[in-house]
C-alpha positions as CSV (number, residue, x, y, z in Angstrom):
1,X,100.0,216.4,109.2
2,X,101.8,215.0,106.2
3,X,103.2,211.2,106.4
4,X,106.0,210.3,104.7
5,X,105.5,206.4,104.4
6,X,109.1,204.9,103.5
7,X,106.9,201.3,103.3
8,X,104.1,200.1,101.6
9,X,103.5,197.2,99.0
10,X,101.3,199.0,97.0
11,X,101.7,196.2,94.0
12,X,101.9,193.3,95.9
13,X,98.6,194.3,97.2
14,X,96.9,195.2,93.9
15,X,98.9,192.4,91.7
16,X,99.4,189.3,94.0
17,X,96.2,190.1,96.6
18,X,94.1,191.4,92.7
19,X,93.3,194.6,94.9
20,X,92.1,197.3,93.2
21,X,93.4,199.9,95.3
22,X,91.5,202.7,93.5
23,X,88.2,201.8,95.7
24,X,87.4,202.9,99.0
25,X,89.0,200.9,102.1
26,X,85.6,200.1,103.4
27,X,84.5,198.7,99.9
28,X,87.6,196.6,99.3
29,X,87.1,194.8,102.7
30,X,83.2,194.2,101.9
31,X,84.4,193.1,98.6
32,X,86.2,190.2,100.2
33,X,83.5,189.3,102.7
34,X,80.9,188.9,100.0
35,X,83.4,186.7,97.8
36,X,83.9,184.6,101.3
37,X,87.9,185.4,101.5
38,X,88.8,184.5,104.9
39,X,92.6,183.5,104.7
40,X,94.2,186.0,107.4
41,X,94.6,189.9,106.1
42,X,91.2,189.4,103.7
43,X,88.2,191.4,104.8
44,X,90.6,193.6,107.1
45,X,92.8,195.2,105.0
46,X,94.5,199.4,106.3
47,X,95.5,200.8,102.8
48,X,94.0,201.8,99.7
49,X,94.5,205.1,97.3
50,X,91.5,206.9,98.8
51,X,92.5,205.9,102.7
52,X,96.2,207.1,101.9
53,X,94.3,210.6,101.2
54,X,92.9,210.7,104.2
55,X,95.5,209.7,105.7
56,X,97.5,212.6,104.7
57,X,100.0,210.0,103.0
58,X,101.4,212.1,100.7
59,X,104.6,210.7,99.6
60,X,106.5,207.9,100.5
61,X,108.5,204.5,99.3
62,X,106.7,201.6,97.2
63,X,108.1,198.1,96.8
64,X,108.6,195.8,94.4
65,X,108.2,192.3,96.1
66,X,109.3,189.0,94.8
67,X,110.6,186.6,96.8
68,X,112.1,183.2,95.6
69,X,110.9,180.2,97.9
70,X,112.1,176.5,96.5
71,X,109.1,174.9,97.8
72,X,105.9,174.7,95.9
73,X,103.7,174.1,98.4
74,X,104.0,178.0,99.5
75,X,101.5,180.8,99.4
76,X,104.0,183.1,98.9
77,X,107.4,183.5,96.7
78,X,108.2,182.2,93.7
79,X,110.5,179.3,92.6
80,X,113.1,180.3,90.6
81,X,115.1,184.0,89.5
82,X,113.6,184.3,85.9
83,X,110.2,184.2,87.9
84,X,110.9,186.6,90.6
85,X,112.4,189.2,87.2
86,X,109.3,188.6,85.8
87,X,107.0,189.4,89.0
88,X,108.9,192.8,90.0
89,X,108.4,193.7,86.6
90,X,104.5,192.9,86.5
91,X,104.4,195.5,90.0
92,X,106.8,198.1,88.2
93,X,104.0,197.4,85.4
94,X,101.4,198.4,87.8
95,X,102.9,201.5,88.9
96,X,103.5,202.7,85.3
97,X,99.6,202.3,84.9
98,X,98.3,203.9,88.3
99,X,101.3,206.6,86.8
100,X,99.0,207.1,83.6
101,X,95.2,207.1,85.2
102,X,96.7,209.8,87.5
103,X,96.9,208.1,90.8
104,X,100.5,207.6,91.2
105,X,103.9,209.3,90.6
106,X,107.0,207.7,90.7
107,X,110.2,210.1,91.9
108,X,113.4,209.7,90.9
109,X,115.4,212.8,91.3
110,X,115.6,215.1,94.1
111,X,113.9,217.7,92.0
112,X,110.9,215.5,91.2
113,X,110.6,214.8,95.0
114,X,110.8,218.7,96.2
115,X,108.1,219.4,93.3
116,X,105.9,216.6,94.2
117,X,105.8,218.0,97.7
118,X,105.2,221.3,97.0
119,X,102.6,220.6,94.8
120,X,100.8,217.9,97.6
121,X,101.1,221.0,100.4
122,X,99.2,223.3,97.7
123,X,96.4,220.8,96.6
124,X,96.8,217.1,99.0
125,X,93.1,216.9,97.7
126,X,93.9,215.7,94.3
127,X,97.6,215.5,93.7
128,X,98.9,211.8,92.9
129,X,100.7,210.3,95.5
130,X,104.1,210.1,95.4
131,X,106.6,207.5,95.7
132,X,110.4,206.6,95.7
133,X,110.9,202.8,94.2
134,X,112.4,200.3,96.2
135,X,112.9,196.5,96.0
136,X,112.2,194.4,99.3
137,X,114.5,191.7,98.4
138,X,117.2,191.4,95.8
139,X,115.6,187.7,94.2
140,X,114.3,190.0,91.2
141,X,117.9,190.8,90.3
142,X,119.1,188.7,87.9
143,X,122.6,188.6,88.7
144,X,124.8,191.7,90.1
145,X,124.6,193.6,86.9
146,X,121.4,194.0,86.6
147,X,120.8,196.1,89.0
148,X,121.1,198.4,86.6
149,X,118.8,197.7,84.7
150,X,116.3,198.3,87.9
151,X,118.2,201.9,88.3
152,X,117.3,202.5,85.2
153,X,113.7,201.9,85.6
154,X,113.4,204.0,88.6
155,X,115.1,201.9,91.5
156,X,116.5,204.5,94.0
157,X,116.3,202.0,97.6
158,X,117.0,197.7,97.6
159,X,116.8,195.6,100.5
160,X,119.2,192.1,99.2
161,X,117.3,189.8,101.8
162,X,114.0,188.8,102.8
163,X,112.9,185.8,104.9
164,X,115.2,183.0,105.2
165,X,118.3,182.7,103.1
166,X,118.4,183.7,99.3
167,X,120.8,183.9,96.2
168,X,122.6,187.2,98.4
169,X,122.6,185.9,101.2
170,X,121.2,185.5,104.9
171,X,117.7,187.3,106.1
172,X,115.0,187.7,109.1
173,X,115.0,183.9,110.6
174,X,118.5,182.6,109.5
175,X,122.0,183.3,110.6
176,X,123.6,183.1,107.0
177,X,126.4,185.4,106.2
178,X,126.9,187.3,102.7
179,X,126.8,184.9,99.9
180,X,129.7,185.4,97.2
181,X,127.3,187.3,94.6
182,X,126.9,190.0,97.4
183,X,129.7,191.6,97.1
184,X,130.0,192.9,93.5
185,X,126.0,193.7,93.7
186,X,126.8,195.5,97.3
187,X,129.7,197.1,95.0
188,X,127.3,198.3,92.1
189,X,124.5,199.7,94.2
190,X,127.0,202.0,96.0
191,X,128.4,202.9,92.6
192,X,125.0,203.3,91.5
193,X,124.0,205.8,94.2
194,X,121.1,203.1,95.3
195,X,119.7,203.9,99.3
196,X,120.2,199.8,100.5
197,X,117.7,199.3,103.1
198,X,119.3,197.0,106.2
199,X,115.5,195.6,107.1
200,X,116.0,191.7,106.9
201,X,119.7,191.1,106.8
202,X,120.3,188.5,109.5
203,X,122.6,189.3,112.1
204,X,125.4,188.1,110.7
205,X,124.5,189.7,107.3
206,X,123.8,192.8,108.8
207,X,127.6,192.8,110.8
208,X,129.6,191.9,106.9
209,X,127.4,194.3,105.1
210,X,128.2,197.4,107.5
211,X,132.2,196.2,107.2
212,X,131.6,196.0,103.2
213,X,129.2,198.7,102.3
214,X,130.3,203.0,102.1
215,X,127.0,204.4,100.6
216,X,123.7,205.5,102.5
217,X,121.7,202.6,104.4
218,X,118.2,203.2,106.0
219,X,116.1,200.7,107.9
220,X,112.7,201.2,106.2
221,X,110.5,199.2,108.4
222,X,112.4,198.5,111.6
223,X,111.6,198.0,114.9
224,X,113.7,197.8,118.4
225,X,114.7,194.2,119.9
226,X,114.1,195.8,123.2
227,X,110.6,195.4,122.8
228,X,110.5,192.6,121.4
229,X,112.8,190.1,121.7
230,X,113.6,188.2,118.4
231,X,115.9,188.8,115.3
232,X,113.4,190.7,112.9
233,X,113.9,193.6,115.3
234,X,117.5,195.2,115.4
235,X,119.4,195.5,118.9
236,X,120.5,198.9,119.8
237,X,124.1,197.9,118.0
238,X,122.0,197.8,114.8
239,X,120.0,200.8,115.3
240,X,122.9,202.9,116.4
241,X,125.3,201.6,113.2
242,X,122.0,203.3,111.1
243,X,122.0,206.5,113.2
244,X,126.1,206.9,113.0
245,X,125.3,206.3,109.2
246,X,123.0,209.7,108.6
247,X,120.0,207.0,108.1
248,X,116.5,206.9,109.2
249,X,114.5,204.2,110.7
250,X,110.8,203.6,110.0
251,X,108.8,202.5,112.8
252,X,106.2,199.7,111.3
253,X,103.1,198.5,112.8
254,X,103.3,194.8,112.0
255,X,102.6,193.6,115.6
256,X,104.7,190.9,115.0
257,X,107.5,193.0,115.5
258,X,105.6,195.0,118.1
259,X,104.1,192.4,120.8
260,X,106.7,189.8,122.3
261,X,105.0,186.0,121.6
262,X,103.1,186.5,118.8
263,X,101.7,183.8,116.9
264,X,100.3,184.7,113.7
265,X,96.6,183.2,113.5
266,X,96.4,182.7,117.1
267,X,97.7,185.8,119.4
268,X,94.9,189.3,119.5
269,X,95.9,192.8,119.6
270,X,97.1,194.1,122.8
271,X,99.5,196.9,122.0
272,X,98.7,199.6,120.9
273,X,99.9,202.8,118.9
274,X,102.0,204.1,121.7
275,X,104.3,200.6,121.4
276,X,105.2,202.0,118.2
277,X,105.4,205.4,119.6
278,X,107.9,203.9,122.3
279,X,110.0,202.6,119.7
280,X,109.9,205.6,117.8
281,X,111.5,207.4,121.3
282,X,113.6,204.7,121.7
283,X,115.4,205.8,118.5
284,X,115.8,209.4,119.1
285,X,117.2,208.7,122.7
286,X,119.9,206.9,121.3
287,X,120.4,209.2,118.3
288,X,120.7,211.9,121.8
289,X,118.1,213.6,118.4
290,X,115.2,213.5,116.1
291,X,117.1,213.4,113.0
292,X,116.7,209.3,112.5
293,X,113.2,208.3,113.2
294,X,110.6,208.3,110.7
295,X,107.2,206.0,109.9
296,X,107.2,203.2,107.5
297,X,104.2,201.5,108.4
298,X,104.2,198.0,106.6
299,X,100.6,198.4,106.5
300,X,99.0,195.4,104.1
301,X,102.4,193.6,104.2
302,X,100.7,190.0,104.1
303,X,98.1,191.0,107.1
304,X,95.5,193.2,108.0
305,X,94.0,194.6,111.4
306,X,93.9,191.3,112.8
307,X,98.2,192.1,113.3
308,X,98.3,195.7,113.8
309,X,98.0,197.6,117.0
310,X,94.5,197.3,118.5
311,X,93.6,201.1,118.3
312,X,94.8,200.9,114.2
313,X,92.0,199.5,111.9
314,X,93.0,201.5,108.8
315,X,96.7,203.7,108.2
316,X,94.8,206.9,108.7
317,X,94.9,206.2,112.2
318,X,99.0,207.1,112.1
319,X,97.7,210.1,112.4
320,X,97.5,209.7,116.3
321,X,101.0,209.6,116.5
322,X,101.5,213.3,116.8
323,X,99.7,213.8,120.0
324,X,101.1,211.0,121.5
325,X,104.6,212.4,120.7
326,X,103.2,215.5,122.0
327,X,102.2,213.9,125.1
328,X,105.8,213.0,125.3
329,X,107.2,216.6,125.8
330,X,108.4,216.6,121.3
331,X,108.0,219.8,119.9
332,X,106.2,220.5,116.7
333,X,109.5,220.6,114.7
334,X,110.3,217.7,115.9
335,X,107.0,215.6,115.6
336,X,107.1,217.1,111.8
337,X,110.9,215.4,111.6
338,X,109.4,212.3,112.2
339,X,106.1,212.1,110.3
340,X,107.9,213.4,107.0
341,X,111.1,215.3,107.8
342,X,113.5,213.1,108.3
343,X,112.5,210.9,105.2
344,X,112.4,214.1,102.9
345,X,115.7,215.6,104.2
346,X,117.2,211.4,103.5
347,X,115.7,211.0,99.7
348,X,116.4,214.6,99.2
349,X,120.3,213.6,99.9
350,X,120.3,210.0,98.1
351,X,118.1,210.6,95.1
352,X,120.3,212.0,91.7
353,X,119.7,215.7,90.7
């Protein structure tokens, strides 16, 4: 069944990580082994080009990642704004490449998007996959103007906060509000027509951007706090603000979001597929529908199988979510609404003509 994916850091896997995601999965991984890569998500990587194939990954949302981080003793982030610029512009770099050899196609209109599909359903064999651009994480934009220069590269979705505080204010692992520059970039992605993703706004964030933002929010890769108990997930206020707002939310398999206690580098597996299937449920019982849940995995966020669900070792194993909605009493239609409907009927509505 076709996957619409609404996350996946294609270039910070293939520019920061130096994956070359044109190989197969299984190659990649004994790549790493041979060079002796151990730090955690080496040798167990979920997504390449070819696995995204198999997958039946089709079409979906592709980041551009660069986080600012003062320290610079860090393996991740970089330390000032001019660096960040210049990182989201070496992945929208790799894009336009992978867009060349035939491997990738960025969408920006709606018409690009229902072309791209129907051309995937007629040949998913050897059509490109396709992608909406987003930016997890508003450190690449320079100051509130320029997101338009990123609109004009392609930017159709923005998340404004990561992990801890930045220049826009407070995300995952803080309890900062909006900063001051917030509000004329919140003004000019709304003007823009930009999708801003509510993944990673603290709580406090979260509760000033709902009272200050009018255009379409989604939660790309987004979990429920009922199942697991810290702030990265969102409480049923947060998921409910999405739902009343025509957005979807993306279930993602980080099991750090997925299995209460978990300590990165220490804790094993022990959920599985169906915790994400719960919280997919969990979603459309409180939508009282299926319009608002979709997939977007996270898959190669920073990790590997080491923090996914214990029955996932690669993202063609999403495909086992349709039975297990089926098992649930979901029709077909529905099960299709969440693999790809929802997401297609949202970018369908947000992207320009």
């Amino acid at each position: 069944m076709l996957i619409f994916d609404a996350h996946l850091d294609l270039a910070l896997n293939a520019v920061d990580w130096n994956r070359d995601l044109r190989m197969d999965l299984h190659d990649i991984r004994v790549q790493e082994r041979l060079h002796g890569m151990t730090d955690l998500g080496r040798q167990t990587g979920t997504v390449s080009l070819p696995e995204l194939r198999k997958a039946e990954v089709g079409v979906g949302v592709a980041t551009l990642l660069a986080r600012q981080e003062q320290a610079i003793n860090h393996p991740f982030g970089w330390t000032t704004p001019e660096a960040c610029y210049a990182i989201a512009h070496a992945h929208l770099a790799y894009y336009r490449a992978m867009e060349k050899a035939g491997w990738v196609k960025l969408l920006r209109t709606r018409g690009e998007l229902s072309a791209h599909v129907a051309a995937y359903r007629k040949a998913p064999g050897t059509t490109p996959f396709g992608f909406v651009l987003s930016m997890e994480c508003a450190d690449a934009v320079l100051d509130p103007d320029n997101i338009r220069e990123w609109y004009d590269h392609g930017l159709r979705a923005i998340g404004i906060t990561h992990y801890g505080a930045n220049r826009y204010g407070g995300g995952t692992r803080s309890e900062v509000g909006l900063a001051a520059d917030a509000l004329p970039l919140l003004a000019n992605i709304e003007k823009l027509g930009i999708a801003l993703d509510m993944t990673h706004l603290s709580d406090v964030a979260f509760r000033q951007v709902a009272d200050r933002f009018g255009g379409r929010v989604l939660a790309s890769h987004q979990n429920a706090r009922k199942f697991c108990d810290w702030q990265r997930q969102f409480s049923d206020e947060q998921l409910k603000f999405v739902i009343e707002r025509d957005g979807v939310i993306g279930v993602a398999f980080d099991a750090i979001m997925l299995q209460p206690g978990w300590v990165r580098g220490e804790t094993k597996p022990a959920v599985t597929i169906e915790r994400a299937v719960e919280n997919i449920d969990h979603v459309c019982q409180l939508a009282g529908n299926c319009r608002h849940s979709g997939i977007g995995s996270d898959l190669d966020g920073g990790y590997g199988y080491e923090q996914t669900p214990a029955d996932l070792n690669t993202i063609a194993d999403l495909q086992k979510i349709p039975e297990l909605l089926a098992k649930r009493g979901y029709s077909t239609a529905d099960v299709e609404a969440v693999m790809h409907g929802n997401w297609l009927r949202f970018f369908g509505e947000v992207l320009p003509a």
